[in-house]
C-alpha positions in Angstrom: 21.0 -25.9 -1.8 19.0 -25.3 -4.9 18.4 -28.6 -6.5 17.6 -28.8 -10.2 17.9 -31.3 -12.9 21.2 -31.7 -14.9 19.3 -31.0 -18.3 17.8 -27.5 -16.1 21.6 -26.6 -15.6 22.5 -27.6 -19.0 19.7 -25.5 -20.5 20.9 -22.4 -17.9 24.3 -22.6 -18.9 24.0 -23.2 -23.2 22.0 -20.2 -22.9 24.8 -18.1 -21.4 27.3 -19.4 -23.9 24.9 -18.9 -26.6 24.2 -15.2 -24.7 27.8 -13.6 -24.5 29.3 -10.9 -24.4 25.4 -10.0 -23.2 24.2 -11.1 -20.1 21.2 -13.2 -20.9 17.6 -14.1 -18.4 15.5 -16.6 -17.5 13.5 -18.5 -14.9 13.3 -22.0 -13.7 9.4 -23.0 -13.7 7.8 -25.8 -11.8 4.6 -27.6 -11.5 1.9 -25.1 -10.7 0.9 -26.8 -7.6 4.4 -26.3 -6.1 5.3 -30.3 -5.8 8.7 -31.4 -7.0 9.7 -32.7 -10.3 8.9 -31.4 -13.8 11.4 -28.4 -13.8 12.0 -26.8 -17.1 14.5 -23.3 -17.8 12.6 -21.1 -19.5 14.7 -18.1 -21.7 13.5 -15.0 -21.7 14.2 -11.9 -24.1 16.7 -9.2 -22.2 15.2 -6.1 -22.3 17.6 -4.1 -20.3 18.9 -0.7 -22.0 22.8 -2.1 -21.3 22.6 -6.0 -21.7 26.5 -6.0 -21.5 26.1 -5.3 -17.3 22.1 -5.9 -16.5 19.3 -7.7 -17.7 15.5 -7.0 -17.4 12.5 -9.8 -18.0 9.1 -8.5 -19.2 6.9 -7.5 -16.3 3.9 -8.8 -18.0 5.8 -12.1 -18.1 7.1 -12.3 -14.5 3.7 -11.7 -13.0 2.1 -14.3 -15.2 4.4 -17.1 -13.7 4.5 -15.4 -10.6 0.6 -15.8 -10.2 0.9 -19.6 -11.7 2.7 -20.4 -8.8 5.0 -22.7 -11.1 7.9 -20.1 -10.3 10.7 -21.6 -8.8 13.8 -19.5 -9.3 15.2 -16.4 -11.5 18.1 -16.6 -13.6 21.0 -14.5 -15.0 24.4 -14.6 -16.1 27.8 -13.3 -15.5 29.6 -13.2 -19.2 32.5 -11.6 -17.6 33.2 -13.9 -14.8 31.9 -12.2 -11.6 31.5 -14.8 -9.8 29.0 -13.7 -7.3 26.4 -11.6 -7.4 26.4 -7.5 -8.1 25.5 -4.7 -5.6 22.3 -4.5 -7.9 21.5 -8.1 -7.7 21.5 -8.3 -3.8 19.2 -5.4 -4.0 16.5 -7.1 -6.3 17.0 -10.6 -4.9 16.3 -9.1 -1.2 13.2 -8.3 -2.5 11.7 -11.5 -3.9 10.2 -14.8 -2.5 11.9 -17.1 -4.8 15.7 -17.5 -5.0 17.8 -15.9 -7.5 20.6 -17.9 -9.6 23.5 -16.4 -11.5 25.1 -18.5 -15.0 29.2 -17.3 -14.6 31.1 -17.8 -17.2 35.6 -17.4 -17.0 37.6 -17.7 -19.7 39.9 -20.0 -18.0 37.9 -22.1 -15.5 34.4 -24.0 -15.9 30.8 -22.1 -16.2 29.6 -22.1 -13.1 25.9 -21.6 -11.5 24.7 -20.7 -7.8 21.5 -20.0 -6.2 21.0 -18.0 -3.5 18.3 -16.8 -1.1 16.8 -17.1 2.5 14.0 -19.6 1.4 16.5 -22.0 1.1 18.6 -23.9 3.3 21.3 -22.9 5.9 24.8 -24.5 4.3 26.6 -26.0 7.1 29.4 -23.3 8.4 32.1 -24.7 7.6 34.1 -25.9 4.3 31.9 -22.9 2.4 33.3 -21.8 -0.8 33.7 -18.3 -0.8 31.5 -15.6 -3.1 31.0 -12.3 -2.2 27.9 -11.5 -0.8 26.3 -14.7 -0.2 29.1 -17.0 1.4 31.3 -14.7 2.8 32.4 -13.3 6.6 29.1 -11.4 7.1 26.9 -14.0 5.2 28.4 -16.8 8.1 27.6 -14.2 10.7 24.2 -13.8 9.6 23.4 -17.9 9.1 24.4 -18.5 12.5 21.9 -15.8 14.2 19.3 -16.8 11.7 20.0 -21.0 12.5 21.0 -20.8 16.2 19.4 -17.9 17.8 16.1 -17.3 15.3 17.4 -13.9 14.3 17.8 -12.5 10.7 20.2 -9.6 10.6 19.9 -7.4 7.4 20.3 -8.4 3.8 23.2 -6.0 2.9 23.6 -4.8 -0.5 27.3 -4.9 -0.9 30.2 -3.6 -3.4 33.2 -6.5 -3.4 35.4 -4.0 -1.7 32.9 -2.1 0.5 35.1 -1.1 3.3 37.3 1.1 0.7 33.9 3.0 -0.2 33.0 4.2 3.4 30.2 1.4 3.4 30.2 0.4 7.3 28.7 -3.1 7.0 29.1 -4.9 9.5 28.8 -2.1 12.2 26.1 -1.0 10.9 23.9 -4.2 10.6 24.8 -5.0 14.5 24.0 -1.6 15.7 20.7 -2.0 14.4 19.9 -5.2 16.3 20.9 -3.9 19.4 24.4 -5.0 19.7 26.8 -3.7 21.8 31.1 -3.3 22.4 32.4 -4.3 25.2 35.5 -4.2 26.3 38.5 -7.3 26.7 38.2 -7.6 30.3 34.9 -9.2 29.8 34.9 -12.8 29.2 33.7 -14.0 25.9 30.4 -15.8 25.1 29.2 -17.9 22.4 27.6 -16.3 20.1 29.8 -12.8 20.7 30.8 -11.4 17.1 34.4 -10.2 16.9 34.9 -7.6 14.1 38.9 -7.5 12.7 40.5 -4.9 10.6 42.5 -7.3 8.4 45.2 -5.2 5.7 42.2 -2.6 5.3 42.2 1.1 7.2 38.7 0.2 8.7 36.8 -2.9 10.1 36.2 -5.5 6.9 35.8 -9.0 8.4 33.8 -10.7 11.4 33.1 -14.1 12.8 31.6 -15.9 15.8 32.9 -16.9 18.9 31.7 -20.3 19.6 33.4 -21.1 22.8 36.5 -23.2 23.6 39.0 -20.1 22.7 37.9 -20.5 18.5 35.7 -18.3 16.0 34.3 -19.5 13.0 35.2 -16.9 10.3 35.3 -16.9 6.4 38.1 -15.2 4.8 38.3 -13.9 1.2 38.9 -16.8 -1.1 39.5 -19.6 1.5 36.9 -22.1 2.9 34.9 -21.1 5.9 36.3 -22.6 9.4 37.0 -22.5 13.2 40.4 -21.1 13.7 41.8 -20.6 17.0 41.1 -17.4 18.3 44.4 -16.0 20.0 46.4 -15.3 17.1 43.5 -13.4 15.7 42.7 -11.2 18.6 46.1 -10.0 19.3 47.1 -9.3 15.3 43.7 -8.2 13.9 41.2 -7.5 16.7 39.2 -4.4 16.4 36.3 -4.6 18.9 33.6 -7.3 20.3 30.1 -7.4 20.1 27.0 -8.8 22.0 23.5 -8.7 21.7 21.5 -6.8 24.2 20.3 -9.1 27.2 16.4 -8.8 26.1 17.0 -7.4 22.8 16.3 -10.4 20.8 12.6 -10.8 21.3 11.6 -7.6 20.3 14.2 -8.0 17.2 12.5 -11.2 16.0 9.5 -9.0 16.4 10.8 -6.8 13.9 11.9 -9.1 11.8 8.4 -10.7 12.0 6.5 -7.3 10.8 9.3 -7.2 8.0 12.0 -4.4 9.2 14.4 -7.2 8.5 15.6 -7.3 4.6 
């Protein structure tokens, strides 16, 4: 979790309202000497050519508090209530050392504001909220290899509805880090990823087996949890993977010499 002050949030939010229909920018600065306390949102102009679906901060700006070291977070906002981040934002935010935050605002429900980012910590797995990219079945996956086995799987720039675009996610991602199928007559491990095909024409969810016949999964729009494993398999079971026996020193390596994001 991110943790900022209530008159940081405040600040994030007003300017949102005050923002809309535009999406509107910013960044949460700190001391410059990295210690807590002393947080203040700083607004910045949007300079993107579309401000109704993107924003842009100066460059000039952003490597000024960049080299301060005060940076502590960047900032957006969702005017139209996507509440999670775009294809476009996972693709920026993979690529920066700070985390990113996004200000959602709904018509019908409260504003809302999330950070997100690998320098900050692992939620616990279960009783997540879900959002689309960050805290959804892949996400889980991912936290669990990073937390229990010390390996980072790919940062996947994702569409909400990937698997109707031909975008092979999860596959993919495992295939890279040397994970393999296997078939049912082998007895499952922890730490064995089971892929489903749940109402879609391809594979578009995935969870852990973590022993005593239950995966920990997180479906669309429900909280993350174990669930027993049985009904699963037999209704929605695609395939099972493992990771390579020896495979996961030389994938930390990897990760290590930054093939990971």
């Amino acid at each position: 979790m991110f943790e900022i002050s209530p008159a940081v949030r405040d600040a994030i939010l007003d300017h949102a309202r005050q923002g809309a229909p535009e999406e509107v920018c910013g960044v949460v600065l700190g001391r410059h000497d990295g210690t807590e306390g002393g947080d203040r949102y700083v607004p910045c102009a949007n300079l993107a050519a579309d401000r109704t679906t993107s924003f842009e901060i100066d460059a000039s700006f952003m490597a000024q508090a960049r080299a301060s070291g005060a940076l502590r977070a960047i900032v957006h906002s969702h005017p139209h209530g996507l509440d999670g981040p775009s294809k476009t934002d996972m693709e920026q935010a993979a690529e920066d050392d700070v985390p990113w935050g996004i200000a959602v605002l709904d018509p019908v429900h409260r504003p809302k504001l999330f950070f997100w980012g690998d320098m900050l910590p692992v939620a616990p797995y279960e009783q997540r909220v879900f959002r689309h990219g960050i805290a959804d079945c892949y996400a889980l996956v991912r936290d669990w290899y990073r937390q229990e086995r010390g390996l980072v799987l790919p940062l996947t720039p994702r569409d909400p509805d990937w698997w109707t675009k031909g975008q092979r996610v999860i596959e993919d991602n495992l295939h890279r880090f040397d994970f393999d199928a296997f078939g049912d007559s082998e007895p499952l491990q922890p730490g064995d990823v089971l892929l489903f095909q749940v109402g879609a024409p391809t594979i578009n969810h995935t969870g852990i087996y973590v022993g005593n016949g239950l995966v920990l999964h997180h479906l669309t729009n429900r909280l993350s949890r174990k669930d027993v494993l049985g009904p699963w398999k037999q209704k929605y079971h695609a395939r099972t993977m493992r990771l390579r026996p020896g495979a996961l020193q030389s994938a930390v390596q990897s990760i290590a010499e930054g093939d990971g994001r």
